[in-house]
C-alpha positions in Angstrom: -9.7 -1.1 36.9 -9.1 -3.9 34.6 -6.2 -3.7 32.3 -8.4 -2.8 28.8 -10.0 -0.6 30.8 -7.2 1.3 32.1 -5.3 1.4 28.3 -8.8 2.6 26.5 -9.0 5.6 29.5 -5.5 6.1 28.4 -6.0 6.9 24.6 -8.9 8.9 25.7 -6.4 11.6 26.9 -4.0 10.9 24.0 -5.5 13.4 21.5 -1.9 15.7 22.4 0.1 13.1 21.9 -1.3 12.4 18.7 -1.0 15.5 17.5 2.3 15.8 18.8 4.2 13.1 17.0 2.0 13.6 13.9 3.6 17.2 13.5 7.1 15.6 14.0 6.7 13.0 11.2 4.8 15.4 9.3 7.7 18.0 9.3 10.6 16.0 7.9 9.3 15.0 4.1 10.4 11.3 3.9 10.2 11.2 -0.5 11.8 8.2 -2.2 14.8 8.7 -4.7 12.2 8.1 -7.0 10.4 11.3 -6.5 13.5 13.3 -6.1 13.8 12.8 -2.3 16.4 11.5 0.1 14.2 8.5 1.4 13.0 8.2 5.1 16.4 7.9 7.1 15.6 11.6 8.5 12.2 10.7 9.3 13.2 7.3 11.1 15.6 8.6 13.4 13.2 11.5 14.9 10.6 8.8 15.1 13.1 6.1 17.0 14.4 9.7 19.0 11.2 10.3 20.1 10.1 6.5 21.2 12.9 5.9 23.1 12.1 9.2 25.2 8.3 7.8 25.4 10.2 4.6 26.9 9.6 2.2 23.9 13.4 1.2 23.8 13.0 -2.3 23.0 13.9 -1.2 19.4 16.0 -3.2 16.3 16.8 -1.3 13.2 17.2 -3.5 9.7 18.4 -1.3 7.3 18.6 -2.2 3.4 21.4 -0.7 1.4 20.6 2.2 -1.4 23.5 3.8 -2.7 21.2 6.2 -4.3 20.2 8.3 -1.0 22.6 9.9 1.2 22.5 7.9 4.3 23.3 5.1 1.6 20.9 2.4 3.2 16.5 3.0 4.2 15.5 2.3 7.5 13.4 -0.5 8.9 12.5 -0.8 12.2 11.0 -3.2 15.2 9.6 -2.0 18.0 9.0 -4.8 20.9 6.9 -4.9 23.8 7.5 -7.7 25.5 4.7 -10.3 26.1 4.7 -12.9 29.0 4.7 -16.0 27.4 6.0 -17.6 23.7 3.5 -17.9 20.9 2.0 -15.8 18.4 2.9 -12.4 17.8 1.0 -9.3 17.0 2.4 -7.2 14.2 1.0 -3.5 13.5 3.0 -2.6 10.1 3.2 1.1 8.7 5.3 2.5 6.5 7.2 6.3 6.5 7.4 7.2 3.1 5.5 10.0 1.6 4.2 10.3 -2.0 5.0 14.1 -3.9 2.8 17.1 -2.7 2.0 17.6 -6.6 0.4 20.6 -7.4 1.4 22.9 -4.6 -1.7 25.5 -5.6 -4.6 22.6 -4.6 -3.1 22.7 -0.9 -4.9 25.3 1.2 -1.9 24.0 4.3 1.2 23.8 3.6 1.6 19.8 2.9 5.0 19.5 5.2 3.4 21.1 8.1 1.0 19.3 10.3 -2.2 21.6 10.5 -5.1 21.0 13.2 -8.3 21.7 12.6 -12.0 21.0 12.8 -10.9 17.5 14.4 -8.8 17.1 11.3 -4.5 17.2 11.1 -4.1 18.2 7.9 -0.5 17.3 5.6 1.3 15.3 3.4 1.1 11.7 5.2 -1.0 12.6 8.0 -3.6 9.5 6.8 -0.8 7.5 4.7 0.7 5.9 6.4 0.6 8.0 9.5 -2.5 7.4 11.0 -1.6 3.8 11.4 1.8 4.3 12.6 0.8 7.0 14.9 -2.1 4.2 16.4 0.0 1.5 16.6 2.0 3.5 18.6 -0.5 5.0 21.0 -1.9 1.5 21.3 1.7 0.5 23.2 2.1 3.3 25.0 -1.2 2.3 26.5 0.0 -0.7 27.5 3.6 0.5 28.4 2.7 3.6 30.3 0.2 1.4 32.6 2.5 -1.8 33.9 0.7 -3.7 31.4 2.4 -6.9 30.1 0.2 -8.8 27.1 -0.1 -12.0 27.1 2.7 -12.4 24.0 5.0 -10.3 22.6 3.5 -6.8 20.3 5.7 -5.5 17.5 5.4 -2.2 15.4 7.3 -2.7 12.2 7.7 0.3 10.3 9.1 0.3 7.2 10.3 2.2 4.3 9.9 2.1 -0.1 6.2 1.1 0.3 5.2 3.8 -2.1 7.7 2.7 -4.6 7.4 -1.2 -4.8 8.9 -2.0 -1.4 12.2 -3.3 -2.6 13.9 -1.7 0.3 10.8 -2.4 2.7 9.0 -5.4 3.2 10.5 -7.1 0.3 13.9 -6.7 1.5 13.1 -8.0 5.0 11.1 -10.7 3.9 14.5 -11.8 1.6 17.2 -10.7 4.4 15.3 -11.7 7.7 13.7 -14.5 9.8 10.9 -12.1 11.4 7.6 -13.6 11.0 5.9 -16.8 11.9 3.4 -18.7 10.4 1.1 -18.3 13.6 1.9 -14.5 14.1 -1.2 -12.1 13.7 0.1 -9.4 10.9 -2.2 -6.1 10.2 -1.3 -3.3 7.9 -3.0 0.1 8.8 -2.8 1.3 5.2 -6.2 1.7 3.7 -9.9 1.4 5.5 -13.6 2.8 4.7 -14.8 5.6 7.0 -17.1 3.7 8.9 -14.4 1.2 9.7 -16.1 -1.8 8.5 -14.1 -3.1 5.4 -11.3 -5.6 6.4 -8.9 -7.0 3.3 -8.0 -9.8 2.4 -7.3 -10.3 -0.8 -6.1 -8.7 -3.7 -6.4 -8.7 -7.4 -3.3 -9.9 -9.5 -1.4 -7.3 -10.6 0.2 -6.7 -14.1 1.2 -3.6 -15.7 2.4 -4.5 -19.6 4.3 -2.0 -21.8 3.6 -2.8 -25.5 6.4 -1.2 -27.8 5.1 -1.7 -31.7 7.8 -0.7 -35.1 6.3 -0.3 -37.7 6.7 1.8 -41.1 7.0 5.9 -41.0 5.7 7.4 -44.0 3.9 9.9 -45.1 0.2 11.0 -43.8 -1.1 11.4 -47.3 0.3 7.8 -48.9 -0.7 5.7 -45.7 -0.3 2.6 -47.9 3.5 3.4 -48.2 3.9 2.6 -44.3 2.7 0.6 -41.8 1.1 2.6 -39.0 2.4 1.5 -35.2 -0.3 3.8 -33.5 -3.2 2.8 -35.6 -2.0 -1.2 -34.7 -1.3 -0.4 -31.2 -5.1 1.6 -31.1 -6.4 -2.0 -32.6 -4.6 -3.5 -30.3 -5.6 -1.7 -26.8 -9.6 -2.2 -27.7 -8.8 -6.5 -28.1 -7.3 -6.8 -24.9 -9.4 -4.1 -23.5 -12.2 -6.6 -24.5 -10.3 -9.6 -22.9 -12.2 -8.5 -19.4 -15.6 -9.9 -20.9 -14.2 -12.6 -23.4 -11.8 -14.1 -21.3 -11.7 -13.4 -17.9 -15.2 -14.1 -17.0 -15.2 -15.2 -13.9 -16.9 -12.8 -11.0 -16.0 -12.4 -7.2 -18.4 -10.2 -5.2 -15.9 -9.8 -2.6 -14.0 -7.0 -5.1 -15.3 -4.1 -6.5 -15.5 -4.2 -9.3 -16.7 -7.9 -9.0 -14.6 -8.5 -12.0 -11.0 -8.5 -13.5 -10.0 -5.1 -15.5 -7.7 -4.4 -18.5 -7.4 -0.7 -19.1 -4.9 1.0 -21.3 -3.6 4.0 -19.9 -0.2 6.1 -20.8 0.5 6.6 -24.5 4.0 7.7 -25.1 4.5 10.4 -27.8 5.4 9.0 -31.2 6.0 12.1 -34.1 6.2 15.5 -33.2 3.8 16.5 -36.5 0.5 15.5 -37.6 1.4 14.8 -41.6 3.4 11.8 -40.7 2.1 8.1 -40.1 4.1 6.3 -36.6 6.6 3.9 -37.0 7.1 3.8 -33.4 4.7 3.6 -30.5 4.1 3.0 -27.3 1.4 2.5 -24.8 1.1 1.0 -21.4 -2.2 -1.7 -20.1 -3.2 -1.8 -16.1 -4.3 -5.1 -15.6 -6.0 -6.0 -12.3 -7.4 -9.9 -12.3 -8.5 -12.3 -9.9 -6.7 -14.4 -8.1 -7.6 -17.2 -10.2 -5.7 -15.9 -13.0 -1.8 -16.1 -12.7 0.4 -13.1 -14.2 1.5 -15.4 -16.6 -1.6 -16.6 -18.2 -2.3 -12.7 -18.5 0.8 -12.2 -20.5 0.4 -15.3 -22.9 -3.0 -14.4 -24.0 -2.0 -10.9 -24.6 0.8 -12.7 -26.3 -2.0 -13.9 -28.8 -3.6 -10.9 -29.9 -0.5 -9.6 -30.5 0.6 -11.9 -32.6 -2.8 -11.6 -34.4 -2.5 -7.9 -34.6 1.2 -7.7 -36.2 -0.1 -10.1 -39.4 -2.6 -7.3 -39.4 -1.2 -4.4 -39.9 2.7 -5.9 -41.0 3.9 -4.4 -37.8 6.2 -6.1 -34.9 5.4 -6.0 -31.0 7.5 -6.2 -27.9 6.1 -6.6 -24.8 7.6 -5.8 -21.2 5.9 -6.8 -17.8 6.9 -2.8 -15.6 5.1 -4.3 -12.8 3.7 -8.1 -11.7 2.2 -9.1 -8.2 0.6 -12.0 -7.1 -0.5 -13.8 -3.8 -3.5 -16.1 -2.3 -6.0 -14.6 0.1 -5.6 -14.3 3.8 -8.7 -17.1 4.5 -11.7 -15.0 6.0 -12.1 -17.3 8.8 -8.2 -17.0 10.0 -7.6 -15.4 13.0 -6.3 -12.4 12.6 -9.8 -11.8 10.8 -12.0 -13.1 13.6 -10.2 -11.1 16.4 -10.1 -7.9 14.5 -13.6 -8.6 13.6 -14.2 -8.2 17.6 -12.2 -5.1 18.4 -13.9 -3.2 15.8 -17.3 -4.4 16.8 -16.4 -3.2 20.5 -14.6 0.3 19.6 -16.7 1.6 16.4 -19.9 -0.4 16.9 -20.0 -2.0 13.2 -19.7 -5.2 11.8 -16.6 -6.0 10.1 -16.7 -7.9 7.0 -13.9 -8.9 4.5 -13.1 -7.6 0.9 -10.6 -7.6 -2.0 -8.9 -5.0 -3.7 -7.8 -3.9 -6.7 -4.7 -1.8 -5.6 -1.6 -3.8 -4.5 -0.4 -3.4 -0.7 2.2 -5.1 1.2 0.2 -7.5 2.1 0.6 -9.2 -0.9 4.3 -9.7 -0.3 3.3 -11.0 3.1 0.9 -13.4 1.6 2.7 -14.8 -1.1 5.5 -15.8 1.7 2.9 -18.1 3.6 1.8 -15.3 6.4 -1.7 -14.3 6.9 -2.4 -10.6 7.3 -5.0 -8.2 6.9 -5.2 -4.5 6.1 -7.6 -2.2 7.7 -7.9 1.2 9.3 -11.1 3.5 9.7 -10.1 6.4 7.5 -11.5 8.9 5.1 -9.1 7.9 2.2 -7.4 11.1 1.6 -4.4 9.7 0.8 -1.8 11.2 -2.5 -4.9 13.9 -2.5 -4.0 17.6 -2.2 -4.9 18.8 1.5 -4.8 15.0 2.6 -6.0 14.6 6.3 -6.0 12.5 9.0 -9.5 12.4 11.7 -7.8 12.9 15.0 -10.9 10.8 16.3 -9.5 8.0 13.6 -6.0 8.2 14.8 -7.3 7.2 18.9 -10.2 5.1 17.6 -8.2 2.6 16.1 -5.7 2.5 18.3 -8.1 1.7 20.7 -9.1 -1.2 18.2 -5.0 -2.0 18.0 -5.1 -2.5 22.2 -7.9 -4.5 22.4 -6.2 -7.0 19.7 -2.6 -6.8 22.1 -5.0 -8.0 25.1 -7.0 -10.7 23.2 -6.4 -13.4 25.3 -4.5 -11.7 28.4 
């Protein structure tokens, strides 16, 4: 039996396994400080436990400080199998961080324990960002378990903070570490289609603006006496809402939507009663554009309608940027694209084709330091969702699709 051959016959019988390590991961909540947790170090040492017994040893742990959690640092970790010769690397990358279960009532499982059924596991992180760890896995042991040696070297990196920004993640690493090369094939498990066919590639630019605006309180009955912040700040969100058709008009039909988006969305409360005009306020903008348009040109022309908008209404606005990403596209004919292209065709039987986004992944960070990657998984996106899920079918399918990229070329 050839060597593919013998790893695909191997996942076919990995369905307990699967469910196996999924349960583990499942039942140790790995939340961020941010979210009231403890971060992941629980989660990564069952996780590093339980390779180690499967015979994945080859392991190096790059931990970034965080005073905030108890273990004092979050865990990143590299998982080797060794290839034959030098050359270009294969990177699977999945994270261990959990968002909140939120409201507890929606869940018909409980979210921290791994529930099988009707083909499904059902729990917090089964699908995010399990699934892909749990295949990337798999997809080594199908090697590892079989005498198979690939033609170069595989790594799992599994990270933590993706959830929250990545500072302690793949930013960290990227800052702290010499792990990547430019030749290395990089793909992120993290987000898919259900039929399996949507590969990304790029992403929109992201930039989240707070706009604070002081203005004049008075009273609701003699506005003139004042000067009202909401009322400016409500003028305010419909001209750069409006900045999407007069100013960034350029369309990309490899997003969806085609074009950029400026949408305001929190408003922080201003005065506790309704007989008195604001003179505070505060409201927040998501801004997804494309590529094209850098993060700062975003910011200096809704410089300009602020400016246009305090001679107005005789009020003064402060801006902050909560939030920025940036980073070129991962070129469609690279060749992380092309061969995951092929695996995909030979496991689920569809074409794959490339897209852009308008959520951020780690993939930006990746891109912006010169390293092409891709994200892709076949998944129902049922991700931060109450009663999230994983398809066990999902899980071996594309690790099937993950040992077919370790062999390309063997």
């Amino acid at each position: 039996m050839k060597e593919l051959e013998k790893a695909l016959a191997y996942l076919d019988k990995a369905e307990a396994g699967v469910i196996e390590l999924e349960g583990l991961l499942t039942g140790i909540p790995a939340l961020a400080p941010e979210s009231g947790g403890d971060g992941e170090w629980k989660k990564a040492e069952a996780l590093e436990a339980w390779l180690r017994k499967r015979g994945l040893s080859d392991i190096e742990r790059h931990d970034a400080p965080d005073p905030r959690v108890s273990a004092g640092k979050r865990p990143n970790l590299v998982v080797t199998v060794k290839g034959r010769s030098p050359g270009k690397r294969l990177w699977i990358m999945a994270h261990t961080d959990v968002v909140p279960v939120g409201d507890l009532s929606e869940w018909k499982t409980e979210p921290f324990k791994a529930t099988v059924k009707d083909g499904r596991i059902y729990g917090r992180g089964v699908e995010d960002n399990q699934q892909g760890l749990v295949s990337g896995v798999f997809a080594a042991l199908s090697l590892l378990d079989n005498g198979i040696v690939p033609e170069h070297d595989v790594k799992l990196l599994i990270v933590a903070d993706e959830e929250f920004g990545s500072a302690f993640g793949i930013q960290w690493l990227l800052a702290n570490r010499s792990l990547f090369r430019e030749d290395d094939l990089i793909v992120i498990p993290d987000g898919g289609k259900a039929d399996g066919s949507e590969i990304e590639t790029a992403e929109k630019n992201i930039c989240w603006l707070k706009v604070h605006t002081k203005g004049k309180q008075c009273h609701a009955s003699r506005p003139e006496d004042g000067a009202n912040a909401f009322l400016a700040n409500c003028e305010l969100a419909l001209r750069l809402h409006r900045m999407e058709t007069e100013v960034f008009t350029d369309r990309d039909p490899i997003f969806d939507p085609p074009r950029s988006t400026v949408t305001p969305t929190k408003k922080e409360a201003n005065v506790p009663n309704i007989n008195t005009v604001p003179g505070d306020d505060t409201f927040y903008l998501d801004m997804r554009v494309l590529p094209q348009y850098s993060v700062d040109f975003v910011v200096a022309e809704s410089r300009k309608r602020m400016d246009e908008v305090e001679k107005l209404y005789g009020v003064t606005m402060r801006h902050e940027v909560v939030q920025r990403n940036e980073s070129p596209a991962t070129p469609v004919d690279a060749p992380v694209v092309s061969l995951l292209k092929d695996a995909i065709k030979a496991t689920y039987g569809v074409e794959g084709r490339a897209v852009g986004i308008g959520g951020g992944t780690v993939g930006a960070y990746l891109r912006s330091a010169g390293y092409h990657c891709v994200v892709w998984s076949k998944q129902d996106e049922s991700m931060h969702a109450p009663n999230e899920y994983a398809v066990i079918a999902n899980i071996v399918g594309d690790a099937k699709v993950f040992a077919r990229l370790m062999l390309a070329g063997s």
